[in-house]
Structures are given as structure tokens and as C-alpha cells.
N, C-alpha and C positions, 0 to 999 in steps of 0.2 A: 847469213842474209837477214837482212832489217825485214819489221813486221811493216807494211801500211797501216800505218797509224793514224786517228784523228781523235782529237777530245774536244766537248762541245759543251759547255755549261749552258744549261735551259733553264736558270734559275740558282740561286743560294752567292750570288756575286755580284757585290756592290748594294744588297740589301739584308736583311732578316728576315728568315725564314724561307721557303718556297726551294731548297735543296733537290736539285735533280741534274746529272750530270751523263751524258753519253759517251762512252770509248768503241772506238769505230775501229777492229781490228781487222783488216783486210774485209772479208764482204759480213763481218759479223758483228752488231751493235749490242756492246752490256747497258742496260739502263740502269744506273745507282742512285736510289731514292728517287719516289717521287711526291715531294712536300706540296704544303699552302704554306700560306702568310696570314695574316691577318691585316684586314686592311687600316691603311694610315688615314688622316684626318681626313684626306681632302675628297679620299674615296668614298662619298656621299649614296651611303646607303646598301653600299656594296657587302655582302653576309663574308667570303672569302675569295682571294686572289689564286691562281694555281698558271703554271708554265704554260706558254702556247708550244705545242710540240707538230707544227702543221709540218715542218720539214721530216719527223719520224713518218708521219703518214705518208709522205713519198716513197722509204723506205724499210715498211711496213716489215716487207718479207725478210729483209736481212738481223731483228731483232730478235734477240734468244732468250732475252729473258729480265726481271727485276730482281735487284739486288738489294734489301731494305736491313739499313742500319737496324736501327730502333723503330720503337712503335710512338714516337712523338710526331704529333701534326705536321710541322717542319719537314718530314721524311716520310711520311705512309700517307700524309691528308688527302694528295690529290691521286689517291691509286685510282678509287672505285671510279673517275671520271678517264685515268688511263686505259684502264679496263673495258670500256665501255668502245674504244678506238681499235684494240691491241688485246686479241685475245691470246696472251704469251703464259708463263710459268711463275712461279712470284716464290722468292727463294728468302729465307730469316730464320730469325731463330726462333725457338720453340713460343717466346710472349711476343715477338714481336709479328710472328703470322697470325696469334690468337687475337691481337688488335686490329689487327691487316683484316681477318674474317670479321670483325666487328664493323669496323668501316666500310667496307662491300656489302655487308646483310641490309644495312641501314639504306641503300640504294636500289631499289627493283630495278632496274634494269640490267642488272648483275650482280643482283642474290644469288643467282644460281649460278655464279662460280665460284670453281675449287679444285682450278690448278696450282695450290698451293705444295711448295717443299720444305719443309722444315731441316737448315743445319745447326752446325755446331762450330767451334773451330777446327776441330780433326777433321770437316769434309774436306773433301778436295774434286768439285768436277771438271770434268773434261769436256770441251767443246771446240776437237777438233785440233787444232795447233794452241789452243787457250786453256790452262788451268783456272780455273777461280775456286779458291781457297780464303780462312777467314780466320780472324783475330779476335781474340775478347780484348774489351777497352773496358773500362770505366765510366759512367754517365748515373745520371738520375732514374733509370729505368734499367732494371734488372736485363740480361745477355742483349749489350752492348757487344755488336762485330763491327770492325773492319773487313774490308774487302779486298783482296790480289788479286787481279790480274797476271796473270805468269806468260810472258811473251817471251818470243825469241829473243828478244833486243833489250829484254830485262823485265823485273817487276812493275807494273803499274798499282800505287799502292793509292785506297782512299780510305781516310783513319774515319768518318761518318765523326760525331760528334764524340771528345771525348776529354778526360783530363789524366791528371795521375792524384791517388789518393790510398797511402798506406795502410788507412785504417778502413777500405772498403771491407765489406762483408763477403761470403759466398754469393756468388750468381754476378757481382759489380766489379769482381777484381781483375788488375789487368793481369794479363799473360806478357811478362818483361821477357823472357826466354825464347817467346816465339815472334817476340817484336825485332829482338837481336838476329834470330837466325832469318827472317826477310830480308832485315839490312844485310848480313852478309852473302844473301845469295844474289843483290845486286838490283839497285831500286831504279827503273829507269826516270819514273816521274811519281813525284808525291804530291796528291791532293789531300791537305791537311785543316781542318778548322781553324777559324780563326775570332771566331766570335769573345774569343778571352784576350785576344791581343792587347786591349786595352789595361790591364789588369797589370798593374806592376807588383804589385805585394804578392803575399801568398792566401790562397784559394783558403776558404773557413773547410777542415773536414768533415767528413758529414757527421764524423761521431761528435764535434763541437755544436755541428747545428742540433742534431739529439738530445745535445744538454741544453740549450739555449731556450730551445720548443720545449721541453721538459723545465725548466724556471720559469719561465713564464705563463705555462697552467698555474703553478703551485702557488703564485703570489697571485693571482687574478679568483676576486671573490664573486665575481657577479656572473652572466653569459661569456662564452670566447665562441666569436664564430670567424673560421679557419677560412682564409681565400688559400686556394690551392689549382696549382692546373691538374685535372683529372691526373693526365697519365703520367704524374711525376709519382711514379709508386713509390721512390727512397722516400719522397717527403711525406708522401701517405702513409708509409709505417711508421715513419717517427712521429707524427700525430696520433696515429693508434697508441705506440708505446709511451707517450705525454697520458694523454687521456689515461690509458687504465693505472699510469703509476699514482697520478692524483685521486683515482676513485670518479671517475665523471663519463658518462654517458654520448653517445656521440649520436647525431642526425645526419644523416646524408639529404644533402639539396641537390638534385640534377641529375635527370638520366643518365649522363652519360658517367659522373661518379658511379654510382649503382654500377651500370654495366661493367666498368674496369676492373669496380673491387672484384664481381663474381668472377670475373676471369681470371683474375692475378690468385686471387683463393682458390679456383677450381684448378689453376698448375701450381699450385703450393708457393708462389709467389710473396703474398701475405698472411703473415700470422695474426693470430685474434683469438679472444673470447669470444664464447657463442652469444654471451647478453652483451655484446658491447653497442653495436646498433640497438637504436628505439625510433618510434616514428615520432611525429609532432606531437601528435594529441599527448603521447605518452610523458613528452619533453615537459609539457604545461602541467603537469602532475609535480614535476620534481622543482627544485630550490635551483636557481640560475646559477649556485657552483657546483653544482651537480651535470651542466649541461655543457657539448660544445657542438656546434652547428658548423658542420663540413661543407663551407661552398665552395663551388666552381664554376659556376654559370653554364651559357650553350658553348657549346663545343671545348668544355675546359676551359674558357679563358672566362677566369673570375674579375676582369676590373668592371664590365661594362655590368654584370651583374651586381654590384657593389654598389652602383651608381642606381640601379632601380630599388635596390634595399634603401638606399640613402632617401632617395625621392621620397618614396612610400609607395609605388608601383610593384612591391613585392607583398601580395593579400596573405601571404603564410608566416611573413616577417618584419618586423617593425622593431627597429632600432630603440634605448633605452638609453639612459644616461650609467648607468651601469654593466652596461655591454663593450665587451673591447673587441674592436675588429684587428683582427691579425694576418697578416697576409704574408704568407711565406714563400710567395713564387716572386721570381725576380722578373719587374716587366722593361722590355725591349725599348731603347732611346726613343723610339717614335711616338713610346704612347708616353712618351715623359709629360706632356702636357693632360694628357688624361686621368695622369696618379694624380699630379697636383690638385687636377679638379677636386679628383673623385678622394682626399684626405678633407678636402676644405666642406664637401659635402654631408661627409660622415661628421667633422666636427659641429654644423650647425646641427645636427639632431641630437646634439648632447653625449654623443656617444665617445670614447677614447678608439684611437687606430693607432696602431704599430706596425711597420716596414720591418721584416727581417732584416732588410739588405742595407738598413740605416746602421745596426752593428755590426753584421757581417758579411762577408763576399759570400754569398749561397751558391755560386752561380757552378753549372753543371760541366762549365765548359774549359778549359786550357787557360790557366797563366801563361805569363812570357817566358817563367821558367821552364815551366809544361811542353810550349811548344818549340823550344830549342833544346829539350831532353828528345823529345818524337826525333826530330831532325837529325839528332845525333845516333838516336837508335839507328834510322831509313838509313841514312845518308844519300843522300838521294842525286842523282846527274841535274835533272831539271824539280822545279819546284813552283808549283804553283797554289797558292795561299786561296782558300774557299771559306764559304760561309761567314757574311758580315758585310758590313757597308765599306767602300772604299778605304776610309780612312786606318777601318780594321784590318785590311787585306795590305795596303802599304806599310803599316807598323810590321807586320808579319812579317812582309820582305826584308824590313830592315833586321828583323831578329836572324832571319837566314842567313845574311851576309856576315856577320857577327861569326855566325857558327861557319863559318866560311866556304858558302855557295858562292858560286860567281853571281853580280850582277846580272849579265848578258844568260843566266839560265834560270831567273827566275819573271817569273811571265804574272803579270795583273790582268787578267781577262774580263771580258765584258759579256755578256748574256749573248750568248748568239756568232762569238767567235771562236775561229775553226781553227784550234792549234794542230799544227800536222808537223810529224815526226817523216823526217827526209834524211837522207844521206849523213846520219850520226848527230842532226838537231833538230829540236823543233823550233817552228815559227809560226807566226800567226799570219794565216794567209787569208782564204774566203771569210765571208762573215754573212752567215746568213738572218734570216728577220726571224725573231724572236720575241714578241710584245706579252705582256700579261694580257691573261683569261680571266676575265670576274665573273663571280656567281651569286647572281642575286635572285635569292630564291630559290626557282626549281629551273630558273634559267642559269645555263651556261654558256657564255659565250656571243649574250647578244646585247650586252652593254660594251659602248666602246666611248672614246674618246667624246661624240658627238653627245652622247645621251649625258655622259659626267657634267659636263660643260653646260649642258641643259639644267642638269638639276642643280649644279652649283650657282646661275643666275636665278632660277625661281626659290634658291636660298636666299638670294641678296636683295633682289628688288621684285620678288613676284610676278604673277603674270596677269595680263589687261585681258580679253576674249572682248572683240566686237562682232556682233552677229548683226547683218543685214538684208534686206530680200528685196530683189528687182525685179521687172519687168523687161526683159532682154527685146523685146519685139518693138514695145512702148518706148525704151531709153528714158526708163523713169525708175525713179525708187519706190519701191512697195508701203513701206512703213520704214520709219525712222530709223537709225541706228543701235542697239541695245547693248550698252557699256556694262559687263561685269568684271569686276577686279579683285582681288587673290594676294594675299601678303603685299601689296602696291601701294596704297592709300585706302583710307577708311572712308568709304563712301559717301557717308552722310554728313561728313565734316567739309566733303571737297566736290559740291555740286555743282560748281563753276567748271571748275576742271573736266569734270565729266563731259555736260552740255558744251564747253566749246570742243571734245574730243569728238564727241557726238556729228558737232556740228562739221568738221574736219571732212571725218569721215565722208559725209554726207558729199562734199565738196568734193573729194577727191572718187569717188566711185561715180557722180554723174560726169564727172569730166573723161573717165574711162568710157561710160556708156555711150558719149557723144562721140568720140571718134570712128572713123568709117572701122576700121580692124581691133574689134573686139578679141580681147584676152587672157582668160581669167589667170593664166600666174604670172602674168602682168599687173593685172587690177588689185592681185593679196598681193605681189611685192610692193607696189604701191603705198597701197595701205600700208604697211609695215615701215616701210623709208620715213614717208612723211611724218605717221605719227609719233613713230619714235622719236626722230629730232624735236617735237612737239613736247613729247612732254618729259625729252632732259632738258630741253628748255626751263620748261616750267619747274621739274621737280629734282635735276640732276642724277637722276636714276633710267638703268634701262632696262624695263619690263619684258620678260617675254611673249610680244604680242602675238593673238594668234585670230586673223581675221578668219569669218566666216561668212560666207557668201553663199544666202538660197538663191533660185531663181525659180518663179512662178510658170507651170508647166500648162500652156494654153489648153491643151488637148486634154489634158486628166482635167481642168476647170470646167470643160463642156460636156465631157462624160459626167463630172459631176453634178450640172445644171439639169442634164439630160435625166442624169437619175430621179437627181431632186425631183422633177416634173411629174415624172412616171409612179411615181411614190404619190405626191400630192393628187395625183388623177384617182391612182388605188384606191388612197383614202376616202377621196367625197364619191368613188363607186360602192364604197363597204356603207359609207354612211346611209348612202341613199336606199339601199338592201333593206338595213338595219331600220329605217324609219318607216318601209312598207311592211316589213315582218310588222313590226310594232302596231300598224294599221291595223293589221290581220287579225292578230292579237284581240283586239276591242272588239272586233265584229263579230266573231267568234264567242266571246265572251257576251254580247248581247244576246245571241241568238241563245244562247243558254237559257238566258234569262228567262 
């Protein structure tokens, strides 16, 4: 008998980054991974992006549990805001829950959780008619798992990020043997990465990138300061073992560096000398080849911190013509327009940059031959291509077909589509609403389409503010209109414009005033209509206007006259006291005499 099946991607489909996937087996929901993003250009001002999961909150009770690949942003960023909804069990491996607890401590409102379980790939739980069991893969970050799902109607397999690479070390390598034996116990659907689809050659191995990062300390005589994302620990030991082969010194920049290494060193994760960190002060002692400065900016992601280095909005750091910035993390197509900036920034301060990924593929993730080896290991009934933008999850399909999946069993899904497993296939049937969650700040969730839209025009054309004050009894104006303007026009240059907006104004609120049926969001629509056509008239721009409107309150005027009075009376009563004391005073002072 077939399981009730449902699979629901919340996220990591048809974009970068934000991985979080539901399999809905009969009344039981696995949650696998739950990422962020980082956001792209137009998301103006937005810190990070994470899944709307309003539909699990419907189905709060039937959820058992989080199943976390790795410990990269992508997959663990947006726990602690899960958590906060979803008080369930959160299941990884031994560094990838030690990051998972890093990322919740860093949150008060669920520091004080720690329903955490730490596997392996020999676990295997039980929930019910569901095994889930787990796979070592390969990735940038040391006990990389896949995920099974073991149903009646077959394995539901999700590889979480991964590649193949011969020359992995302990704790990165893959288990080929237990990848074979899922496939032959019969894969119903494989959820596969595909963020390497694009990738036709072959993957640089890490132990090439080890040598590459290691030649390039050794010919570099001046400063090297290292962009890196925090939790790429493969890359952060291969800058450790660069560093001590040249003899040079390392600084860590950014808390959240700091916190990884001690974590990944406190589970034996990184090797090191005990002198190899120093602090700044101690850096400015030593000769600039003696020196490499470890950045990663806030939350690991080193480009937008590159770009404050470059500016000079970094007070602990300032660029040198003899400094080579090096950046070994490979960044994501959307910020492609951001690296350019940010090389074109670093070269004005005199300084040299170098792109790992201008020599070689660094990248963490599945070639095409990669992920048609995966495929042939699964072999899988249905196939559905995850993690990457559109054009990566269509390449993927084509590699499937190649490897000879049908057509008609591989599925391109979209964020919020409900593939359900029926009578020996699945289809894509309901679809429910799924929109991104921004977090700016210490808010989450209360920036939406309207507020973006707001701040991408007070990027373009600023905002006007006219404040006015009337007489509602009177149907008169109190005082004139007061025009202040914001990124729009430079005031003192454009007084015309002003005074006839002024005068606009003025025009358009007594002609409000005069009608029998007075309306104030009437009178600010008003204002808003007219002046705007006004002054894209004049200026071809549209300001975000934002009238304001006092009204003069009769009754507080008369208590205020009334006070006034009673004040003024006190006063020539105290004088008049004061001026017979003073009388007294002298007379008193004669009789003395």
C-alpha cells in the first residue's frame, strides 16, 4: 500500500540560498534544512531573507522534527526564527548542531533552547511507519549528511549540498558504498542539488585549491587579507596551513570568524598552532609579510565588508598599495554586479585583488559530472532538481534525461508547489502561498512589498513633506504652507519651485475647506494627486509626498487664554504683596532709626 505523500519546497527553488524543503508523509511533516539568502540588489536595505512557512503553522502538530544538512547559512540561517514558531527536535551532525546552537544562543528569544540531537550516518530513527537515516557527502564544511526518508513506497532521498572529490580528507569524504546500497534499496524520489549544473569542466580539488592558497602567500611580500565566508571551515584550514607554511601570522576580523574557529577547534575540527592568531595591535609590531588579515564581514559574508575596507569606513583597516586582497569564496550570480564594484573599489586605493575563482572552479558544490554520478548511484523513479535559479534546475533536468530518467518523472517546482505521490506517481496538484520573509533588523516579517517600493522611490526621487495648519470652524488657513524636501531638489537652488508648490498647496486645502462635506483623507489625497502631477511636471520625478495637516483646536486656545489670564492676574497679585512688603520694609527700618 502507497504512503500519502506530499513534498513542498518553502524555499532553495528557482533562487540561491534559503533551502528548506517539507515531506508530508501521511499525518507526519520532516522539515529538511531551514536556510536564508542574502539579499539581492533591489532588496533595499533588507539584513536577510528566510521562507514564509505560514502554511506549517497551520500544521504545527503534525511536524516531528528538523533535519540539517550542514551548518552553512543556506541550511541552518533561518532555524533560530523557526524555532521561535515550532518548538520541535533539530536533528545534524555533530559541527553542524555546534553551529545550529551558535545561531540560536545568538537570539534571546530561544537561547534557551536545546532540543538538539546529534547523528551520524549509522543512525537510523524511527517515526512510526518512517525511518530517517543519513549519508556523508562531501562539501566545504566538515560531516556533510544526506537525508532518507525510508517509506513504504520507497526511499525519499535529499543529497543537502554536495560534490564528489577523491582527494577529501577525514570528516569530508563521501561514503560511495552507502550511496550504492540506498540506490539499490529503491529511491522513490531524489531531491538533488543543483547549484553546480552550470559547471561543465571539472571541480578544482580542494587539495589543488591548498596548493594555489599556499603559492600565493609565498610570492606575496607585503599584507594578504583573506575574504572568506566564516563557515567555510575546508577553506579556513587551508589559509591556516598557507599561513604557518610561509611563516606569517594570522588576524581574525569578525565575530562571527572568532566564534566558528572556537567551535570547530573545540570538536577537533581545526588544526593549528597555539601562536598562530595575534590581535591588531600585535600585527602593527610585525613587517606586512609577516601578516594575513582573516576577513568575513557580518554574518560571513565578506564582499559588503570589502567594500567598507575599500571606502575607509573600516577604523581598524586601511588598504595600502602594498596589500593584496584575496578572496577565496566563490560569490553567488546575483552579487555579480557587487564583486565588480567592489574589485574596481579596492583598485582605486591602490591596492592589488585577486579572485580565487578567476583560476579555478572552488566551488563546493556538484559538476554535471557530479550530479549524473549522484543519479546513477539513486537511480531514482521521480527526480526533482533543487537548490539554484531556474535555469540551474532545467540544466539539471537535462542531465537526468541523459542518464535516462523519463521526461514526464522529472518535475521543476516552484516555492509553494504541492507535488503529491497518488496511485504510483506524482503530480503537481494544490499550490499553496509561499512569499519571502525579510528581516531588517530586529524585525521580522514586517517589511513587505509596500514598505520596499517605498524605499526604492525615496532612493530615486526623495521625499517632499508639506505641513499645514487650518482653522476647520474658520475655513481659513492658519499659516502658510511649509515645504521641506529630502534627496528631491536642493532647496536653495529651486525657490520658485518651492513657493509655487507652497502656493498649490495653499489652493488646493481652501478649496477642501470650502466645501459643505469636509474630509481629511480626502484633502491628503488631494494634496498628493495634484502636487505630484505639479511637479513631474516641472521636474520629471515622483517624490514621495507626504502631506500633513494640523488643525487648531478652539477649546485647548480658550483654556489656553483662560490660563494665560489667570497667570497674568497671579502675577500683578504677587507684585502688588511684594511692593507693600517692600513699603513695610522702610518703615520699619525708619522707626529704628
Amino acid at each position: 500500500m502507497d504512503n500519502n505523500i506530499k513534498i513542498i519546497p518553502f524555499g532553495g527553488v528557482r533562487e540561491n540560498g534559503k533551502n528548506m524543503y517539507a515531506v508530508e508523509i501521511e499525518d507526519q511533516i520532516f522539515i529538511l534544512d531551514t536556510g536564508l539568502k542574502y539579499p539581492e540588489n533591489e532588496l533595499m536595505g533588507i539584513d536577510v531573507v528566510i521562507p514564509d512557512w505560514e502554511y506549517l503553522r497551520e500544521h504545527k502538530d503534525k511536524i516531528v522534527g528538523v533535519f540539517l544538512t550542514h551548518g552553512h547559512a543556506d541550511s541552518i540561517g533561518a532555524l533560530p526564527y523557526f524555532l521561535m514558531d515550532f518548538n520541535v527536535p533539530v536533528f545534524g551532525s555533530e559541527m553542524t548542531i555546534a553551529l545550529a546552537k551558535l545561531a540560536v544562543k545568538n537570539h534571546k528569544e530561544v537561547k534557551k533552547f536545546n532540543d538538539f540531537h546529534v547523528v551520524d550516518a549509522s543512525t537510523a530513527i524511527d517515526f512510526n511507519d518512517v525511518t530517517v537515516s543519513f549519508f556523508q557527502t562531501t562539501h566545504t564544511i566538515p560531516e556533510t549528511l544526506g537525508v532518507v526518508l525510508e517509506t513504504k513506497a520507497g526511499n525519499i532521498v535529499y543529497t543537502g549540498d554536495f560534490k564528489f572529490d577523491q582527494t577529501a580528507k577525514k570528516g569530508y569524504q563521501t561514503d560511495l558504498a552507502r550511496l550504492a546500497e540506498i540506490g539499490s534499496q529503491g529511491v522513490l524520489a531524489l531531491l538533488s542539488d543543483s547549484a553546480g549544473a552550470g559547471i561543465t569542466g571539472a571541480s578544482a580539488r580542494e587539495q589543488d585549491i591548498g596548493d594555489y592558497i599556499k603559492e600565493t602567500f609565498k610570492y606575496q611580500n607585503g599584507r594578504i587579507i583573506v575574504a572568506s565566508v566564516a563557515s567555510n571551515i575546508m577553506r579556513v584550514q587551508q589559509i591556516i596551513n598557507a599561513a604557518v607554511a610561509v611563516g606569517r601570522k594570522i588576524v581574525l576580523s569578525g565575530k562571527d570568524i572568532e566564534q566558528i574557529i572556537d567551535t570547530a577547534m573545540s570538536l577537533g575540527k581545526l588544526h593549528l598552532p597555539d601562536d598562530l592568531f595575534i590581535s591588531r595591535k600585535e600585527a602593527e609590531k610585525l613587517e606586512p609579510n609577516q601578516v594575513v588579515i582573516l576577513e568575513t564581514g557580518k554574518m560571513g559574508e565578506p564582499i559588503k565588508s570589502l567594500q567598507q575596507i575599500a571606502n575607509g569606513d573600516n577604523p581598524n583597516l586601511q588598504l595600502t598599495s602594498t596589500d593584496l586582497v584575496f578572496v577565496t569564496t566563490t560569490p553567488s550570480y546575483a552579487q555579480e554586479t557587487e564583486v565588480q564594484k567592489t574589485k574596481d573599489m579596492i583598485y582605486r586605493t591602490g591596492a592589488e585583488v585577486k579572485f580565487i575563482s578567476d583560476d579555478l572552479n572552488p566551488s563546493g558544490h556538484a559538476n554535471q559530472n557530479d550530479e549524473q554520478l549522484m543519479l546513477n548511484f539513486m537511480k531514482p523513479k521521480f527526480f526533482i532538481p533543487i537548490q539554484g535559479e531556474y535555469r540551474l534546475l532545467d540544466r539539471h533536468a537535462e542531465l537526468a534525461e541523459e542518464v535516462g530518467i523519463p521526461k514526464e518523472n522529472i518535475f521543476l517546482v516552484n516555492k509553494g508547489d504541492v507535488l503529491t505521490y497518488k496511485n504510483g506517481k506524482f503530480h503537481v496538484g494544490e499550490h499553496i502561498d509561499v512569499s519571502n520573509t525579510m528581516i531588517d533588523g530586529t524585525g521580522v516579517g514586517d517589511i513587505g512589498n509596500i514598505v520596499l517600493r517605498d524605499r526604492r522611490v525615496l532612493s530615486e526621487d526623495g521625499i517632499f513633506v508639506v505641513v499645514a495648519t487650518i482653522d476647520r470652524k474658520k475655513k481659513k488657513i492658519v499659516a502658510r504652507p511649509q515645504i521641506t524636501s529630502r534627496g528631491f531638489v536642493f532647496v536653495k537652488t529651486n525657490r520658485q519651485l518651492m513657493q509655487q508648490s507652497a502656493d498649490l498647496v495653499e489652493k488646493i486645502v481652501q478649496e477642501n475647506l470650502d466645501q459643505k462635506e469636509f474630509d481629511w483623507s480626502h484633502l491628503k489625497q488631494d494634496v498628493r494627486d495634484k502636487l505630484n502631477r505639479f511637479l513631474f511636471d516641472q521636474t520629471k520625478r515622483h517624490p514621495v509626498i507626504l502631506p500633513v495637516i494640523m488643525e487648531i483646536n478652539q477649546h485647548q486656545k480658550k483654556i489656553k487664554n483662560n490660563v494665560e489670564k489667570k497667570e497674568e492676574k497671579s502675577a500683578k497679585s504677587r507684585s502688588t504683596k511684594e511692593h507693600h512688603r517692600g513699603r513695610g520694609k522702610k518703615r520699619m527700618a525708619k522707626e529704628k532709626k
